[in-house]
C-alpha positions as CSV (number, residue, x, y, z in Angstrom):
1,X,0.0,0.0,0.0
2,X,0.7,3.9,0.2
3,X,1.8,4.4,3.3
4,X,1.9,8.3,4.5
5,X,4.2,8.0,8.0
6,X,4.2,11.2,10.2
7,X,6.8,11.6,12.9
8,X,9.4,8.9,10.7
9,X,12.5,10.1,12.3
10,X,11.4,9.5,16.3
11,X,12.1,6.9,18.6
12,X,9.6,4.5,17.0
13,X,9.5,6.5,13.4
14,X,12.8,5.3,12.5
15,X,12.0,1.4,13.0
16,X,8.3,1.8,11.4
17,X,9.8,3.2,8.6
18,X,12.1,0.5,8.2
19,X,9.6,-2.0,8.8
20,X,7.0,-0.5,6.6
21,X,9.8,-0.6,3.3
22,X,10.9,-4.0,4.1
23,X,7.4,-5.4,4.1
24,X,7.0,-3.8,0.6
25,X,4.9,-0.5,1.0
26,X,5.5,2.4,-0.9
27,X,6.1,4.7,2.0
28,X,6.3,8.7,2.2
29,X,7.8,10.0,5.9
30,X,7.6,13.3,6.9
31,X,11.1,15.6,9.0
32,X,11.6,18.6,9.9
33,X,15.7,18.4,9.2
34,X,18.3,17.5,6.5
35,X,19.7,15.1,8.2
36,X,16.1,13.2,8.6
37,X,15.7,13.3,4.8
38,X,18.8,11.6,4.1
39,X,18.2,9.0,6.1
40,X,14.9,8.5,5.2
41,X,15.8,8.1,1.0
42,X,18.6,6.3,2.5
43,X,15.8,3.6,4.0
44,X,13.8,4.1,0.5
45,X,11.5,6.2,1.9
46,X,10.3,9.2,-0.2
47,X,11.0,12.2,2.2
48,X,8.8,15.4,2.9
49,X,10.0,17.9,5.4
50,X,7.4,19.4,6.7
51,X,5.9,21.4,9.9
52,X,2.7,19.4,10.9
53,X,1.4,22.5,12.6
54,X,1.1,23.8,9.5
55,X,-2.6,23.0,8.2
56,X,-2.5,23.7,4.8
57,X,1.2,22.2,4.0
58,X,0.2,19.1,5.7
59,X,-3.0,18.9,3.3
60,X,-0.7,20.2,0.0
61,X,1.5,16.8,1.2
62,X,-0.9,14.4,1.8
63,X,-2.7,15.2,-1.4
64,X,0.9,14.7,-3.2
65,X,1.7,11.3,-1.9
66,X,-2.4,10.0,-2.3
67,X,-1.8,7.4,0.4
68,X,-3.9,4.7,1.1
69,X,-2.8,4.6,5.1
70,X,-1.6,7.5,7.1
71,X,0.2,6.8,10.6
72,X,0.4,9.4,12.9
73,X,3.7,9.1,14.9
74,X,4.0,12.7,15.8
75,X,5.4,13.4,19.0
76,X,8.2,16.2,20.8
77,X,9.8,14.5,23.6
78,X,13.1,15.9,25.2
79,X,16.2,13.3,25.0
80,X,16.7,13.1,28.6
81,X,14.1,11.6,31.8
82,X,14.2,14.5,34.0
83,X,11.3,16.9,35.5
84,X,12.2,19.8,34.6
85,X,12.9,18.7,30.8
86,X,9.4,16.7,30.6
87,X,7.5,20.0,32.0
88,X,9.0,22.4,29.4
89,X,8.4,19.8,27.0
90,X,5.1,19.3,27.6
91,X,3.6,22.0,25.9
92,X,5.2,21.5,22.3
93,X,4.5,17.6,22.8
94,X,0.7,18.6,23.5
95,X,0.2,20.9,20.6
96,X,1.8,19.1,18.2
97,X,-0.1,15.4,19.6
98,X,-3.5,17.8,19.3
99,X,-3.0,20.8,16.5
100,X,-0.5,18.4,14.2
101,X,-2.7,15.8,14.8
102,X,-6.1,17.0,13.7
103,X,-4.5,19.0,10.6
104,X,-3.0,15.0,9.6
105,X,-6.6,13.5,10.3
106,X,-8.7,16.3,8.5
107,X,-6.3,16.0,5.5
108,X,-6.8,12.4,5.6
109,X,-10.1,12.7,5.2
110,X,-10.3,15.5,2.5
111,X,-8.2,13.0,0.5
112,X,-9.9,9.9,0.8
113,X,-7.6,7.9,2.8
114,X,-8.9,4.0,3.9
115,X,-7.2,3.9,7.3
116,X,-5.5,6.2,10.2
117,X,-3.3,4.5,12.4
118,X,-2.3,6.9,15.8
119,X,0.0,6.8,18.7
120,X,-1.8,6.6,21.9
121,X,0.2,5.9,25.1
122,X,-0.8,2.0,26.9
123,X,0.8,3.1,30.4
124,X,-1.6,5.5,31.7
125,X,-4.6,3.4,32.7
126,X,-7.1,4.3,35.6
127,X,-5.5,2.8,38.4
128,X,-7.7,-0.6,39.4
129,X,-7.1,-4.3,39.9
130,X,-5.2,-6.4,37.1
131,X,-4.2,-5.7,34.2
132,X,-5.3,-2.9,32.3
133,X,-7.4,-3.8,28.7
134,X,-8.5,-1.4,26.1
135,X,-12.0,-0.3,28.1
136,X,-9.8,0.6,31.0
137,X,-10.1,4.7,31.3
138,X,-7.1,7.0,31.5
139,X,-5.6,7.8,34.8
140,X,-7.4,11.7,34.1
141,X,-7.7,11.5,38.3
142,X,-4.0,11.0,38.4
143,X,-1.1,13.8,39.6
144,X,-1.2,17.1,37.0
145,X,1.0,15.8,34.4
146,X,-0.3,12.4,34.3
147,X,-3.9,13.8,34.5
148,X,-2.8,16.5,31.3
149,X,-0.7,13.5,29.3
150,X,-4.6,11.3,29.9
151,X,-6.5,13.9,29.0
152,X,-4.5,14.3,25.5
153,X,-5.0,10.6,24.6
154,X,-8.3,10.8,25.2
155,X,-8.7,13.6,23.1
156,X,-6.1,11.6,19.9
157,X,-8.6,8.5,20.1
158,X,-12.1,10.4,20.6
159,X,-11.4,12.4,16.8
160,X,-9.9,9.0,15.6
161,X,-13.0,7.2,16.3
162,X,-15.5,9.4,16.0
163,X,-14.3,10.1,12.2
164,X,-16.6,8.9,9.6
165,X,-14.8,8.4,6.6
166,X,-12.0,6.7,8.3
167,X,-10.9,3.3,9.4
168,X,-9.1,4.1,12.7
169,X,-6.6,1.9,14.5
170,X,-5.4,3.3,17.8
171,X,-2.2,1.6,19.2
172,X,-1.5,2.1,22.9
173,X,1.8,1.4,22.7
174,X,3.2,0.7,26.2
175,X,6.9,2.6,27.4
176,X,9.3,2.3,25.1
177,X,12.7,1.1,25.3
178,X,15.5,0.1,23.0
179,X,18.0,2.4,20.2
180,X,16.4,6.2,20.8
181,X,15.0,5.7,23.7
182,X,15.4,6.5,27.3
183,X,15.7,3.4,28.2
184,X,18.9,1.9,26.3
185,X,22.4,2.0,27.1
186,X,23.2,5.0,26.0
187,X,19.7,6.5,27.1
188,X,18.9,9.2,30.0
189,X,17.5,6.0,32.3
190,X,21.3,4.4,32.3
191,X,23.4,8.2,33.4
192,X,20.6,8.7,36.3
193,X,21.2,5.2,37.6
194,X,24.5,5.6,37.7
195,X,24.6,8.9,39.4
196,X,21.9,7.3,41.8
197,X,19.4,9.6,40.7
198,X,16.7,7.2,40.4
199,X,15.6,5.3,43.4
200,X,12.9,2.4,44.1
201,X,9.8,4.9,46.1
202,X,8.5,3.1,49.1
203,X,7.8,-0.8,48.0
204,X,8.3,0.5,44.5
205,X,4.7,-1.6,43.3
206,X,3.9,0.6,40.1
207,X,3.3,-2.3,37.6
208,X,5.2,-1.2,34.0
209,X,4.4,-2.5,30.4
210,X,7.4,-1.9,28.3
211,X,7.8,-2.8,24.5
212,X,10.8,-2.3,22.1
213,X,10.9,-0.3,19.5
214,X,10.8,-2.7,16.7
215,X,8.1,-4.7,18.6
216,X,5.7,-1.8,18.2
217,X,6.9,-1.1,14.5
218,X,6.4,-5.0,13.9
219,X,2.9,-4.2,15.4
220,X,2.3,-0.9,13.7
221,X,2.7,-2.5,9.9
222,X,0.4,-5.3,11.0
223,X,-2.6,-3.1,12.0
224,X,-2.8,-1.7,8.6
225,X,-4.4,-5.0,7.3
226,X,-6.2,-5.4,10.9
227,X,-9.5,-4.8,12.3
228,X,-10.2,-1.2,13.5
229,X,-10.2,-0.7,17.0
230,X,-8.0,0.2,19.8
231,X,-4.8,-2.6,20.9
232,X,-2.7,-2.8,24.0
233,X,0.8,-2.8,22.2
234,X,3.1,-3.8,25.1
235,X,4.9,-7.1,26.1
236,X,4.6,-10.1,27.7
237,X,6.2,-8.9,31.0
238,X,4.4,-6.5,32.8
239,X,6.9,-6.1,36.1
240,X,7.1,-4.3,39.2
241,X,9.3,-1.2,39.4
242,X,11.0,-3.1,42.2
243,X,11.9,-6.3,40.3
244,X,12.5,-4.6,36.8
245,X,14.6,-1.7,38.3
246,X,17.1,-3.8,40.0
247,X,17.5,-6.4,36.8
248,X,17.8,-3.3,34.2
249,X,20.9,-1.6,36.6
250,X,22.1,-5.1,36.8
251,X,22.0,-5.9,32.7
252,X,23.9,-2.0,32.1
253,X,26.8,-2.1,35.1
254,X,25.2,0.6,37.2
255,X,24.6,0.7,40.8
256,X,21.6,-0.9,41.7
257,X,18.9,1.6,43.0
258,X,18.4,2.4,46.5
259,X,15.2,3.0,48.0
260,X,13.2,6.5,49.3
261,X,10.3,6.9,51.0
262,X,7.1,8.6,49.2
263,X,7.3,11.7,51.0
264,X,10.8,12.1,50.4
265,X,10.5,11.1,46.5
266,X,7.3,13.9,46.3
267,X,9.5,16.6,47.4
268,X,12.9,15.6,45.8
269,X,11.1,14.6,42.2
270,X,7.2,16.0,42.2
271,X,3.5,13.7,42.2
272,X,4.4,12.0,38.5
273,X,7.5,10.2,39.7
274,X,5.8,8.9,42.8
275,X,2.6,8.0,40.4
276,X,4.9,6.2,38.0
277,X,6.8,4.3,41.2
278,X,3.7,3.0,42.9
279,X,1.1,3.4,41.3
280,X,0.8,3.0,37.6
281,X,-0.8,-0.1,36.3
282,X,0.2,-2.8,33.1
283,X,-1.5,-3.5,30.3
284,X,-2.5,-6.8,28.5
285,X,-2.1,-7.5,25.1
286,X,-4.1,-10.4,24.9
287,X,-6.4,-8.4,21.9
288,X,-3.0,-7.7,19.6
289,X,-2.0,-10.9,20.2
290,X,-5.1,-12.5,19.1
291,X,-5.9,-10.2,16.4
292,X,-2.3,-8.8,15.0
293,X,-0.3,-12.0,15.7
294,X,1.9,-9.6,17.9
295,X,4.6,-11.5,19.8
296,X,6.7,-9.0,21.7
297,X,10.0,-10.4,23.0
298,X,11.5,-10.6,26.4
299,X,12.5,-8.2,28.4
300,X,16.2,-8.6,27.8
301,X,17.9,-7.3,30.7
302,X,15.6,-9.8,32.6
303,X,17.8,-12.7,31.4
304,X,21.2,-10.3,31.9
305,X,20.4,-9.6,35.5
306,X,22.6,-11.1,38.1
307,X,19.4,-11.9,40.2
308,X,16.4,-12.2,38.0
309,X,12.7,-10.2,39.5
310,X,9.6,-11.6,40.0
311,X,7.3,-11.2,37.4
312,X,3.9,-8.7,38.6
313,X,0.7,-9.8,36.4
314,X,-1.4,-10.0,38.5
């Protein structure tokens, strides 16, 4: 197919692009740089810089390329895990999630396109017993900027579905790790561990959902010939920041964590770190695995660890 891939230079637009001109697609990926156009025609992508905030480029592009799928992968993230990075970010993230969002859906549509495939975020489900499927609400009761970052998604998937030309595949993709990420050797996670600037809070229960990279690409190209409808695009492993936090300083050669009390981690790193620590729930992915074929692998720093966790699915 004609595939029309927003965001293709990200964390997860880099793979997807990959993926999606391996498996055959004749794919067009947006950038905003030089630098991401040569490396897109270097994949055998056609390139198109572009500023998705700008409404009547977007639909210039869009019309160009005539795609039969657009994937919305936009996102503006800082490179490194820190507070005061993520709440500056926040802002340009939001806009361009919401304003460079609808002006990719409503050119979509004005063109004709079959299917819209959008980022949603698999790790920011109403806190609750078990895992977390995809009728589980957003946390929107959570801490400010897990409440703001729910309240975005909620606002991506109602447009997505409630568009009436469009097929619409939402992928809650769970947190990512792998090349580009913050979680990856030469990711943000790795330098705060070993400057002991990320600690276990109180009996460190939050229950994660991570998936690599490539895993959601994998998963990504196989919803365009899927059913419509929102998937849970995380691995098999959802894990207790206790057990997973210990295994990943283990797998890297960092000091393994110590621990901090909630009061102490509220004042020294704010409500969302404490959230994210103890409280934050997994997801299951028994839909995409069932309906996308999706098999994730494992956790790899699982099997590196000198002492291996305890699994949390429960």
């Amino acid at each position: 197919m004609k595939v029309f891939l927003a965001g293709s230079t990200g964390a997860i637009g880099r793979p997807l692009a990959a993926a999606l001109a391996a498996s055959g697609h004749q794919v067009t990926g947006t950038t905003r740089s030089e630098r991401g156009r040569v490396f897109l025609t270097g994949l055998g992508v056609t390139p198109v810089i572009l500023d998705a905030l700008n409404a009547e480029a977007v639909q210039a592009a869009i019309k160009r390329a005539s795609p039969d799928v657009v994937i919305d992968q936009l996102t503006a993230l800082p490179t490194r895990y820190r507070r005061d990075e993520l709440l500056i970010a926040f802002e340009p993230n939001r806009r361009l999630r919401i304003e460079g969002g609808a002006n990719l859906l409503k050119a979509a549509e004005a063109a004709g396109v079959q299917r819209y495939i959008v980022q949603s975020g698999g790790f920011l489900a109403a806190p609750g017993v078990g895992l977390a499927d995809e009728s589980t609400p957003f946390a929107v009761d959570g801490p400010p900027g897990v409440a703001a970052n729910a309240r975005m998604y909620e606002e991506i998937e109602r447009r997505a579905t409630q568009s009436a030309s469009l097929d619409a595949v939402i992928l809650r993709y769970g947190i990512f790790y792998g090349p580009g990420t913050w979680f990856n050797r030469d990711g943000d996670i790795v330098d705060q561990l070993r400057s002991r600037m990320f600690p276990i809070v109180g009996a460190g229960e939050g229950v994660w959902s991570f998936i690599h990279v490539e895993d959601a690409a994998s998963a990504t190209v196989a919803s365009i010939n899927g059913a419509p409808g929102v998937y849970n695009i995380a691995d098999d492993q959802p894990i207790a920041l206790r057990d997973w936090l210990p295994a990943f300083a283990d797998s890297v050669g960092a000091p393994r964590p110590g621990t901090i009390t909630e009061a102490d981690a509220l004042q020294a790193a704010g409500p969302e770190f404490v959230y994210y620590a103890m409280r934050l729930r997994g997801a299951s992915n028994a839909k995409a695995r069932g309906k996308l074929d999706f098999q994730p692998r494992r956790l790899p720093w699982l099997d590196a660890a000198r002492t291996a966790g305890t699994r949390s699915d429960e």
